[in-house]
N, C-alpha and C positions, 0 to 999 in steps of 0.2 A: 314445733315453732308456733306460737299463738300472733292468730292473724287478727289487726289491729288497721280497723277505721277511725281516722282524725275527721272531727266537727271543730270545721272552720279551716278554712285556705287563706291563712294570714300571714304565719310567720317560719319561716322556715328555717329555722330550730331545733323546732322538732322534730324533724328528718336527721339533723346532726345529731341531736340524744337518742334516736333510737339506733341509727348507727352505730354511736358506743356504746350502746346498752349492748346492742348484738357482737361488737368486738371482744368486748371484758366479760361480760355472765353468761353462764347455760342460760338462762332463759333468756329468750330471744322473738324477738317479732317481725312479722310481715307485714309491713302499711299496705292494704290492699286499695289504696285509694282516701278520698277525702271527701267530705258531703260538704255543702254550702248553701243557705239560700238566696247568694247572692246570683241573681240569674246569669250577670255576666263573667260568674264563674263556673258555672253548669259547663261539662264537655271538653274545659281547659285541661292544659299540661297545666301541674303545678312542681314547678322543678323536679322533672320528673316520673311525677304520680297523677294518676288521670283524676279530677275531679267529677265523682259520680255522678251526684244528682243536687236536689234539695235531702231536706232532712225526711221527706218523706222517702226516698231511696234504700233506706236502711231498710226496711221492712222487707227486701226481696233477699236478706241474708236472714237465715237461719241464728237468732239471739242465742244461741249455744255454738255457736261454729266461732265467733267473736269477739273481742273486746274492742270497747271504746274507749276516746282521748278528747276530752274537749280543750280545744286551745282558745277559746274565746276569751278575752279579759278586760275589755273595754271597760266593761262595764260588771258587777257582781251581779246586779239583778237579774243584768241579762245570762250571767253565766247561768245562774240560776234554774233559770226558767226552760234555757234551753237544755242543762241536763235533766231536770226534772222530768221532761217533754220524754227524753229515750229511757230512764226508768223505769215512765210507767205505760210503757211498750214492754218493760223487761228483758233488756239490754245491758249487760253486765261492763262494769268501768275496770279498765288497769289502773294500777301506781307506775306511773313514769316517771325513774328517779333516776337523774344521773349518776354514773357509775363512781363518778371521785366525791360524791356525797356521802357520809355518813352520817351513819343514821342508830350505831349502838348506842343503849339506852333512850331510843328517842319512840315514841309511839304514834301510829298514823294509820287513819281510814283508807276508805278507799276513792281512787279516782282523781288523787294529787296529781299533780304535774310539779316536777321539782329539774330545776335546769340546774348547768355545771356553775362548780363553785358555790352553790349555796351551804352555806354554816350553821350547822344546827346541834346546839348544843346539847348534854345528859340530859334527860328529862324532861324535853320540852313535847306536851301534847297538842299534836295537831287533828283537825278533823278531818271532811269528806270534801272532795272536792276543788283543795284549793290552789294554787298557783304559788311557787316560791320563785322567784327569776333568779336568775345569774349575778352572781356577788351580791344577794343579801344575806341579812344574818340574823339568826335567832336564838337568842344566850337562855340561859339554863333557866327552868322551870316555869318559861311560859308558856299559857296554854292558848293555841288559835281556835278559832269554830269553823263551820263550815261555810265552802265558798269564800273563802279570803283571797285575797287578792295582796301578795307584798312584791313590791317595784323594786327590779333592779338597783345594788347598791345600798340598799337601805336597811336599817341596823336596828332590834326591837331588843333590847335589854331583859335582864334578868325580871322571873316575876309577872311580866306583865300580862294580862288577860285580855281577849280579845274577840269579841262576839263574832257572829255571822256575818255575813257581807259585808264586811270592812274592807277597803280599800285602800295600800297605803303606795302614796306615789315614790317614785322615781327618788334615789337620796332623800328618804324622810327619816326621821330618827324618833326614838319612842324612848322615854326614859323609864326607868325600873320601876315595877309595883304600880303602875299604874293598870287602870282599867277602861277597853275601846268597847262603846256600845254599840248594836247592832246596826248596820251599814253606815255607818260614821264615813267620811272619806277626808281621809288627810295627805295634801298638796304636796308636789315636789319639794324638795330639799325644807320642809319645813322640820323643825325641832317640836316635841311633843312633851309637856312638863305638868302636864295635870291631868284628868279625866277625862276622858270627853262624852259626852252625851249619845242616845241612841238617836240616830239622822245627823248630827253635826258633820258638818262640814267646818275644816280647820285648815290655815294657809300661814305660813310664815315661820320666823326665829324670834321670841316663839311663839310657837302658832296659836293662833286665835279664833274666832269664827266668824265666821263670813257669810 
């Protein structure tokens, strides 16, 4: 069984997909706890699981004895940063994919976080890092970069390309053959019908930038 610490005590989710991960597949894991640096999570139960320390904590586990999970998603940058920080410690990442997700024909780095329900079609190439949430969906041969971020519900069409830290919120929708430049972030439930630039930020039906 590969024993697995989550950075960040936020969303407890992630406790249900590793659950089913450990129901449905031989590979299986152990959450031996969660880091935080939020001080007034230092020490706590986190349904369940003790929250170890800050992110300095991890250093007192042997980086071959474990994998990590970052569930952070606030933000990309900060995903970013904060996995970057246990890499180059050299701290090895899982793929956390839920088990009713398929994933034949589809190709993907390492250190995803992919929750139930997520749609992902033939051919679509994903990188390192990123977040897929629950009921969204990703149609045939687009490719994401690393550290993405796609929000619950939200539906990225055939074709489309999709740089690094992009962010796409909650019900946004992304139409085909389009191209998202590097941490671009586009609003809830907004509609997506052209390009958008690298830093754009875009909000609305359809969206626009702001």
């Amino acid at each position: 069984m590969n024993k697995l610490i989550v950075i960040g005590a936020s969303t407890p989710t992630i406790i249900r997909v590793i659950s089913d991960i450990n129901i449905a597949k031989k590979e299986k894991f152990k959450i031996l706890g969660f880091v935080d640096n939020d001080p007034q999570k230092i020490g706590t139960n986190f349904y369940g699981f003790k929250v170890l320390g800050d992110f300095e904590e991890i250093k007192k586990f042997n980086k071959n004895d474990i994998y990590l999970i970052n569930t952070i998603a606030s933000k990309t940058c900060i995903r970013k940063d904060v996995t970057t920080y246990f890499i180059n410690l050299g701290y090895k990442f899982a793929n956390i994919i839920h088990p009713n997700v398929n994933l034949k024909y589809v190709s993907m780095g390492i250190g995803n976080l992919v929750y139930e329900n997520a749609l992902i079609h033939p051919f679509v190439r994903i990188g390192d890092h990123c977040v897929l949430s629950s009921n969204s969906g990703i149609a045939h041969e687009t490719s994401i970069g690393n550290y993405v971020f796609v929000g619950p519900s939200s539906y990225i069409c055939g074709k489309v390309k999709i740089s690094d830290e992009v962010y796409v919120g909650v019900g946004a929708k992304i139409l085909p053959n389009l191209s998202i430049g590097s941490r671009a972030q586009i609003g809830a439930a907004s509609l997506v019908t052209k390009d958008i630039n690298v830093d754009e930020k875009i909000i609305g039906i359809p969206g626009k930038a702001f």
